[in-house]
BATOR-805975 format. One record per atom (N, C-alpha, C): atom name; x, y, z; residue in three letters. Coordinates in Angstrom, 1 decimal. Example, Ala and Ser with C-alpha at 12.3 -4.5 7.8 and 13.67 -1.06 7.14 Angstrom:
<recs>
  a      u      v      w   r
  N   13.2   -5.7    7.8 Ala
 CA   12.3   -4.5    7.8 Ala
  C   13.2   -3.3    7.8 Ala
  N   12.8   -2.2    7.1 Ser
 CA   13.7   -1.1    7.1 Ser
  C   12.9    0.0    7.9 Ser
</recs>
This chain:
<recs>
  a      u      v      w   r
  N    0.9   -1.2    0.0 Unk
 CA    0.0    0.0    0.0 Unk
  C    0.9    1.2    0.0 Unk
  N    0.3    2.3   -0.6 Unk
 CA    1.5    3.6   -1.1 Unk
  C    0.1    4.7   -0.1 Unk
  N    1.1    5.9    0.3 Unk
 CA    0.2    6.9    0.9 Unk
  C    0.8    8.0   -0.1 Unk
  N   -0.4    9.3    0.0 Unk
 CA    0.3   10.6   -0.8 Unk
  C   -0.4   11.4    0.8 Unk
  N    0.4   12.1    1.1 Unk
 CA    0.8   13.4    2.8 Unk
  C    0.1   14.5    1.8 Unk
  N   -0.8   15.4    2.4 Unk
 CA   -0.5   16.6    1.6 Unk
  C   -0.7   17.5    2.9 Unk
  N   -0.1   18.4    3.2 Unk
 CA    0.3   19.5    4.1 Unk
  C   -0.2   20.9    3.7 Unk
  N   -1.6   21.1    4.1 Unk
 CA   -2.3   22.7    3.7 Unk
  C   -2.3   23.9    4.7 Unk
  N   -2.1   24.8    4.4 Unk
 CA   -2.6   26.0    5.1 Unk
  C   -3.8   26.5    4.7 Unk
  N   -4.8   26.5    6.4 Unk
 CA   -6.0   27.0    5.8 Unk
  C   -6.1   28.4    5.9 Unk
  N   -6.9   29.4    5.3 Unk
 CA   -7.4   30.7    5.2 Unk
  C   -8.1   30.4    6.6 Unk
  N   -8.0   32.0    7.4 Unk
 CA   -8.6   32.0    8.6 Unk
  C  -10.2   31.7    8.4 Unk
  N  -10.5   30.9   10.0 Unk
 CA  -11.5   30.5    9.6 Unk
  C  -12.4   30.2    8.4 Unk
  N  -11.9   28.7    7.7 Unk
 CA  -11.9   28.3    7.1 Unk
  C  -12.6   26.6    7.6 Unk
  N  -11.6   26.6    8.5 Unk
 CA  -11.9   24.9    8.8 Unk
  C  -12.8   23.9    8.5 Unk
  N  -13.9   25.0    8.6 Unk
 CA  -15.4   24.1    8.6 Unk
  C  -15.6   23.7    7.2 Unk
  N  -15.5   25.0    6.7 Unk
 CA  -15.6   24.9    5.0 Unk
  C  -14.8   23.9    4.7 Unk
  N  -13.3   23.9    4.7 Unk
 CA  -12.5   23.0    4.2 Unk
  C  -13.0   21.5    4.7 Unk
  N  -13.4   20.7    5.6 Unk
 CA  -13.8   19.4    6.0 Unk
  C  -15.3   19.8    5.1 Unk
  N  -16.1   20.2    4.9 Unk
 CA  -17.4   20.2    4.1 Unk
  C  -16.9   20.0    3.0 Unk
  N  -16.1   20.7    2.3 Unk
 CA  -15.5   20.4    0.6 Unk
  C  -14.5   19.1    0.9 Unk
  N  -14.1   18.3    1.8 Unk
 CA  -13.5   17.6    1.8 Unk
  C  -14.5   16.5    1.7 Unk
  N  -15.4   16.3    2.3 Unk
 CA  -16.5   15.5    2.5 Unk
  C  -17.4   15.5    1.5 Unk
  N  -18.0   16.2    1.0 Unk
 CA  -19.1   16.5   -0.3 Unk
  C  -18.5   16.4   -1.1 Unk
  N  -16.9   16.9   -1.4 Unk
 CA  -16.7   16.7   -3.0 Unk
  C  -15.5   16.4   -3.3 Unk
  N  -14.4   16.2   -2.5 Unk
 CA  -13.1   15.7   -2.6 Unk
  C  -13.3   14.6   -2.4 Unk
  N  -13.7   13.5   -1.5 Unk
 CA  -13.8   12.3   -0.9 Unk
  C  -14.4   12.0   -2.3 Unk
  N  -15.9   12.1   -2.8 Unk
 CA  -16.4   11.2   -4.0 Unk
  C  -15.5   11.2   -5.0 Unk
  N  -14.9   12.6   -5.3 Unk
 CA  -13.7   12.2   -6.6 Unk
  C  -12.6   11.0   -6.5 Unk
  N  -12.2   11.4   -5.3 Unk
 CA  -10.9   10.5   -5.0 Unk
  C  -11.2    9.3   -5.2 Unk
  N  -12.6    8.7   -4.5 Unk
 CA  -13.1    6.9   -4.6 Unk
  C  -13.7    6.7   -5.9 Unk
  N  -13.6    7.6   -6.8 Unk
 CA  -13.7    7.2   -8.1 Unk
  C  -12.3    7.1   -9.4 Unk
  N  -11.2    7.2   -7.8 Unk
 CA  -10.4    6.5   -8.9 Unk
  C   -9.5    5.4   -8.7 Unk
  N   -8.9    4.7   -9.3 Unk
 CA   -8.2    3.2   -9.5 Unk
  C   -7.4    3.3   -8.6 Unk
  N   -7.4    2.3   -7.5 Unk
 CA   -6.3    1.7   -6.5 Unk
  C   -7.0    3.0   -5.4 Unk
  N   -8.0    3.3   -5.2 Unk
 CA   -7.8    4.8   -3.9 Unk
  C   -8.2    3.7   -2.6 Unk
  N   -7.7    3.7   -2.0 Unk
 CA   -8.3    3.1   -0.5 Unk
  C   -9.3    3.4    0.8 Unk
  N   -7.9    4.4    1.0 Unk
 CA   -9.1    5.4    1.8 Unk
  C   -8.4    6.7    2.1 Unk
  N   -9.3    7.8    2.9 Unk
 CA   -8.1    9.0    3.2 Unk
  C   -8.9    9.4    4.7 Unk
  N   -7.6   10.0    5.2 Unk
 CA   -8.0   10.6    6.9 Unk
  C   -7.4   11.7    6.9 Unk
  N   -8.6   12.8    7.1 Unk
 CA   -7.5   14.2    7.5 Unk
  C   -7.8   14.7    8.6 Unk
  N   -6.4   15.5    8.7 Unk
 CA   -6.5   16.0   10.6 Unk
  C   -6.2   17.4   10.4 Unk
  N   -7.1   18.3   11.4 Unk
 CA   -7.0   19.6   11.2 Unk
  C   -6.0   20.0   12.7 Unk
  N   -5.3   21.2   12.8 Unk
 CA   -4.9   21.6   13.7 Unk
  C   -5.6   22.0   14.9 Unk
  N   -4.8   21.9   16.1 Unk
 CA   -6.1   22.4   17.1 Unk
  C   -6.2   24.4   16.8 Unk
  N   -5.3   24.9   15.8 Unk
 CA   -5.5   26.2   16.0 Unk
  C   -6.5   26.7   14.5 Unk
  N   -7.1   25.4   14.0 Unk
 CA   -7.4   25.7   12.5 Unk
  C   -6.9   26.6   11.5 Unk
  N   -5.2   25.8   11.5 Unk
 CA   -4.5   26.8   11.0 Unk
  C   -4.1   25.8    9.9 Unk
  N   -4.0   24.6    9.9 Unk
 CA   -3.6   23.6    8.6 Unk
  C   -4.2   22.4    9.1 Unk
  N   -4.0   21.6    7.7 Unk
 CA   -4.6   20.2    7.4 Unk
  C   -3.6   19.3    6.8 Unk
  N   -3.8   18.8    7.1 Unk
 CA   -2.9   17.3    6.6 Unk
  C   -3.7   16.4    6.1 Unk
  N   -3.6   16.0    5.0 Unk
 CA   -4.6   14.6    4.7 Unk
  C   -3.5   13.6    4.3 Unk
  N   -3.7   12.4    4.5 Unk
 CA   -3.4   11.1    4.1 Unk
  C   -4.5   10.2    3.1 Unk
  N   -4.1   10.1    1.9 Unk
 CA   -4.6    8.9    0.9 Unk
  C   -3.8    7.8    1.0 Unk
  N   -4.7    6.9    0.8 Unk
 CA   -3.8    5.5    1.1 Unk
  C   -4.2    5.0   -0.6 Unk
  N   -3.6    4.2   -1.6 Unk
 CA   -3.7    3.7   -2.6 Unk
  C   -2.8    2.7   -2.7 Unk
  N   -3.4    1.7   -3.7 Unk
 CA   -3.1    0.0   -3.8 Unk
  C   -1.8    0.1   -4.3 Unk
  N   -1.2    1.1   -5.2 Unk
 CA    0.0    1.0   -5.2 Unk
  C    0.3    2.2   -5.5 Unk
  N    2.3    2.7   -5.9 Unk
 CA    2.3    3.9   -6.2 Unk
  C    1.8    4.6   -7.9 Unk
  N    1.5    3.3   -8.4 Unk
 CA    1.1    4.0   -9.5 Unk
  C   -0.2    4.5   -9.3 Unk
  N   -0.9    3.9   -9.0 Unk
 CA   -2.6    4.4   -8.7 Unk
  C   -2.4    5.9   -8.0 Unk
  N   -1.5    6.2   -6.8 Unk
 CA   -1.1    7.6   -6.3 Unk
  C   -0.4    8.1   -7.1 Unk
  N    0.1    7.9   -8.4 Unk
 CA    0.8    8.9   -9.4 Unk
  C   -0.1    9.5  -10.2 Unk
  N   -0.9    8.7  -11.0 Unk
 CA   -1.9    9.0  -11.8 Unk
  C   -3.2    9.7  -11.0 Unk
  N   -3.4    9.9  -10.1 Unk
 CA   -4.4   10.5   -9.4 Unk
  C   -3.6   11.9   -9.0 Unk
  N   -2.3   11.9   -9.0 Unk
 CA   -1.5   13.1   -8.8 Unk
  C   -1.7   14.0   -9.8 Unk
  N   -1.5   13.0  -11.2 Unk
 CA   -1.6   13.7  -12.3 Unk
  C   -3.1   14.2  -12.8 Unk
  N   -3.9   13.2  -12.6 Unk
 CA   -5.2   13.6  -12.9 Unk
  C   -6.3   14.2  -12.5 Unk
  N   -6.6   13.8  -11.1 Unk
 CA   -7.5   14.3   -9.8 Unk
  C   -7.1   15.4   -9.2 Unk
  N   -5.6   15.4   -8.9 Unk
 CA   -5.3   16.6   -7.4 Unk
  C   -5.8   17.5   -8.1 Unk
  N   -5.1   17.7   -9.2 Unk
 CA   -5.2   19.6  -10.0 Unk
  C   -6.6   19.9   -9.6 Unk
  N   -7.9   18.8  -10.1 Unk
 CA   -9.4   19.7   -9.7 Unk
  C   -9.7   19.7   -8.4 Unk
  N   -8.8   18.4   -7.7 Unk
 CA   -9.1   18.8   -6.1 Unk
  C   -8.7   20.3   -5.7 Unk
  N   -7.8   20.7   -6.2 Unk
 CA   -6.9   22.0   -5.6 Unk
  C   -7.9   22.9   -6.1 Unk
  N   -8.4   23.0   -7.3 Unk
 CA   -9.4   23.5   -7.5 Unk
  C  -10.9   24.1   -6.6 Unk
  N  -11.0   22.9   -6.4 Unk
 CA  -12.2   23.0   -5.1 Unk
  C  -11.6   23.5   -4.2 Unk
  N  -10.4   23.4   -3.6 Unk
 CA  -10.4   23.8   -2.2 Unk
  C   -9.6   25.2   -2.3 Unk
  N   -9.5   25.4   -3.4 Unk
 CA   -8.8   26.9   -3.6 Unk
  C   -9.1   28.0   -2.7 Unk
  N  -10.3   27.5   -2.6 Unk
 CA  -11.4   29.2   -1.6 Unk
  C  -10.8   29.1   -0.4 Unk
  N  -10.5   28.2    0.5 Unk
 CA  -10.1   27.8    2.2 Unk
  C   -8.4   27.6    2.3 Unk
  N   -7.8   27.4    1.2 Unk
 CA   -6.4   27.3    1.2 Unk
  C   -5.4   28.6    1.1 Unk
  N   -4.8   28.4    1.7 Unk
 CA   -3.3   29.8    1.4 Unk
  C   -1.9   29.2    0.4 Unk
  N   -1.6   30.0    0.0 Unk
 CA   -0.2   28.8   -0.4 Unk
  C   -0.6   27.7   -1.4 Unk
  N    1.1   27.3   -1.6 Unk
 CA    0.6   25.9   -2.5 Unk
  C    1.1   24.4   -1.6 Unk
  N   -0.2   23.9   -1.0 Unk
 CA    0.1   22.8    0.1 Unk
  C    1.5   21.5   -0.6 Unk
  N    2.0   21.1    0.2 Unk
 CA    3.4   20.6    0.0 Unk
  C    2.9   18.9   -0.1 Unk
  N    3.4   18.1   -1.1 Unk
 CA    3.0   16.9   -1.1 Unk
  C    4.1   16.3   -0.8 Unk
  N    3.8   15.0   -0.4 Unk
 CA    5.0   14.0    0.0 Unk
  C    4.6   12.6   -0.3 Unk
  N    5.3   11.5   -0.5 Unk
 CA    5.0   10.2   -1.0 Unk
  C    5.0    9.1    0.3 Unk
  N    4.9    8.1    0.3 Unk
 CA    5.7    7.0    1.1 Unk
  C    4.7    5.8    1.2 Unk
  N    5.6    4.4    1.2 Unk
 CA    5.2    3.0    1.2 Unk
  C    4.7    3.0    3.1 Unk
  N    3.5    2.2    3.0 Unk
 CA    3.3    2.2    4.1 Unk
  C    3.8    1.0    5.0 Unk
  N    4.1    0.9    5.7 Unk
 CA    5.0    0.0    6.6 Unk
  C    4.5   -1.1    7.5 Unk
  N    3.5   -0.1    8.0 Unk
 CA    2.4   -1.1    9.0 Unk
  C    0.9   -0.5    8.9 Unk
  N    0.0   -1.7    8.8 Unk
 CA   -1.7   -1.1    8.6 Unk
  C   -2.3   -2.1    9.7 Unk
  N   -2.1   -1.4   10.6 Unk
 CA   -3.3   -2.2   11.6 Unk
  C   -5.3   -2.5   11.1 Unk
  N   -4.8   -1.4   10.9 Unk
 CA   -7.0   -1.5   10.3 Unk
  C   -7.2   -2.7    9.7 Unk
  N   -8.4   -3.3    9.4 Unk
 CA   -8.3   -4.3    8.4 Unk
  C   -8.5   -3.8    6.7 Unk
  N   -8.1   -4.7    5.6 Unk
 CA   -7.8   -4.1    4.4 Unk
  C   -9.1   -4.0    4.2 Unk
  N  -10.1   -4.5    4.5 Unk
 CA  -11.6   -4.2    4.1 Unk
  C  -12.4   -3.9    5.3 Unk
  N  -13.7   -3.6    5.1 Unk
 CA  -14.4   -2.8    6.3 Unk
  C  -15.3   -3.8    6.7 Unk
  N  -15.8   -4.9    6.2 Unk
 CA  -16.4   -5.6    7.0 Unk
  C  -16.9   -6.3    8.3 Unk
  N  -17.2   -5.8    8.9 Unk
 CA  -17.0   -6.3   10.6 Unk
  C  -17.2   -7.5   10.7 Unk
  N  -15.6   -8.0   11.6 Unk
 CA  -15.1   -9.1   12.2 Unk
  C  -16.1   -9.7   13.1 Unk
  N  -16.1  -11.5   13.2 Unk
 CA  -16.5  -12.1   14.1 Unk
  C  -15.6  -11.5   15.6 Unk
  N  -16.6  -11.5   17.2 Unk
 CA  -15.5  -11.5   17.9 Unk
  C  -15.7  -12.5   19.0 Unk
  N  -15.2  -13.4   19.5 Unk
 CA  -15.9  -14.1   20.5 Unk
  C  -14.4  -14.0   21.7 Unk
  N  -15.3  -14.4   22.7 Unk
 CA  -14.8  -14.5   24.1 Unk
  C  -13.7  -14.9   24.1 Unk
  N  -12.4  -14.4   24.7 Unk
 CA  -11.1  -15.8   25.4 Unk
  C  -11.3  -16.3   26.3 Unk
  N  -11.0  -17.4   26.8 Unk
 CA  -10.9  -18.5   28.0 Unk
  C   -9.4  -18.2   28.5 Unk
  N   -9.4  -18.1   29.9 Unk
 CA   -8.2  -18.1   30.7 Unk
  C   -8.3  -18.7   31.5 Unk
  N   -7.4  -19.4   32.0 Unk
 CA   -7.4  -20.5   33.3 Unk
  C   -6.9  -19.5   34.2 Unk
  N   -8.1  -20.1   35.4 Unk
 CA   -7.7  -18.9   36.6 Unk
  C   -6.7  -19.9   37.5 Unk
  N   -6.2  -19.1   38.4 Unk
 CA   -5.4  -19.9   39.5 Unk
  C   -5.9  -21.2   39.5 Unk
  N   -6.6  -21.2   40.5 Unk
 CA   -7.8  -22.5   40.8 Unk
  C   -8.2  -23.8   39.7 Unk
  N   -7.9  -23.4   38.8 Unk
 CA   -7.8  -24.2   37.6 Unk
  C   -9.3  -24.2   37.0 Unk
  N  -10.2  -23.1   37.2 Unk
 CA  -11.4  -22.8   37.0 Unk
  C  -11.5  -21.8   35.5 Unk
  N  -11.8  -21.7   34.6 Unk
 CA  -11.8  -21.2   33.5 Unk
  C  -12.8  -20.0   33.9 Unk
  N  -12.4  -18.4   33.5 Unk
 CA  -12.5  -17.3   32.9 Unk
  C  -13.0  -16.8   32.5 Unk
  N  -13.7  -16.2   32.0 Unk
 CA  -13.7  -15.3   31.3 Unk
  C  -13.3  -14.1   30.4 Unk
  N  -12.6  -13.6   29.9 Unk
 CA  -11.7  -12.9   29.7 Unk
  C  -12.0  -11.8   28.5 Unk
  N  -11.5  -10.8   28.5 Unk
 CA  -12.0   -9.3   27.3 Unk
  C  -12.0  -10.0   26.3 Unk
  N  -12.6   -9.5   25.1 Unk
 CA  -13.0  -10.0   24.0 Unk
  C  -12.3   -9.7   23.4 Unk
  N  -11.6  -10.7   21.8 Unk
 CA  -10.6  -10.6   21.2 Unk
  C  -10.7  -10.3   19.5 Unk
  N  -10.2  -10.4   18.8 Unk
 CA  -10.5  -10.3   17.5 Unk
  C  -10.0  -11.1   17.1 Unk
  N  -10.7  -12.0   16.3 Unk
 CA  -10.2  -12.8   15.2 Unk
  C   -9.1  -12.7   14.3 Unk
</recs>
């Protein structure tokens, strides 16, 4: 799995707008194209920038979406942005999440207690 970073400065008070255009019209373009996975963005606690992370099936699928998608994304978000936000690449290393969204079976562990009487124990994931 390949990620693309992109590092924005928002226009003051902006924030809200920027997650609304992120949500309404950035997000549907993006999952309409080849290899996209998923993306998470984090805004500052001073709503001063954003960071988004896309995750895609490889780095070509995040090349071609570089080339093709970002430019209209930047587009949309032109109005809440300052500057030209700074991109960065990288293979991802570890993904705890699972690769698909479907919710896991979870059932019970069994622990032997002292006494040799079986437990109960927090619930685990498959």
């Amino acid at each position: 799995m390949f990620t693309r970073h992109v590092i924005m400065q928002l226009k003051p008070n902006s924030a809200a707008e920027f997650t609304r255009l992120v949500e309404k019209t950035v997000l549907p373009m993006m999952r309409r194209q080849s290899g996209f996975r998923d993306e998470i963005t984090f805004i500052s606690t001073d709503d001063s920038e954003a960071v988004a992370n896309s995750f895609w099936a490889t780095k070509a699928d995040a090349d071609a979406y570089g080339l093709s998608c970002y430019p209209q994304v930047l587009k949309v978000l032109s109005k809440v942005l300052e500057g030209t936000p700074r991109v960065g690449t990288a293979v991802v290393s570890k993904l705890d999440a699972p690769q698909d969204r479907r919710p896991r079976r979870v059932k019970p562990a069994t622990l032997p207690s002292l006494r040799g009487e079986e437990k109960s124990a927090p619930l685990r994931h498959e």
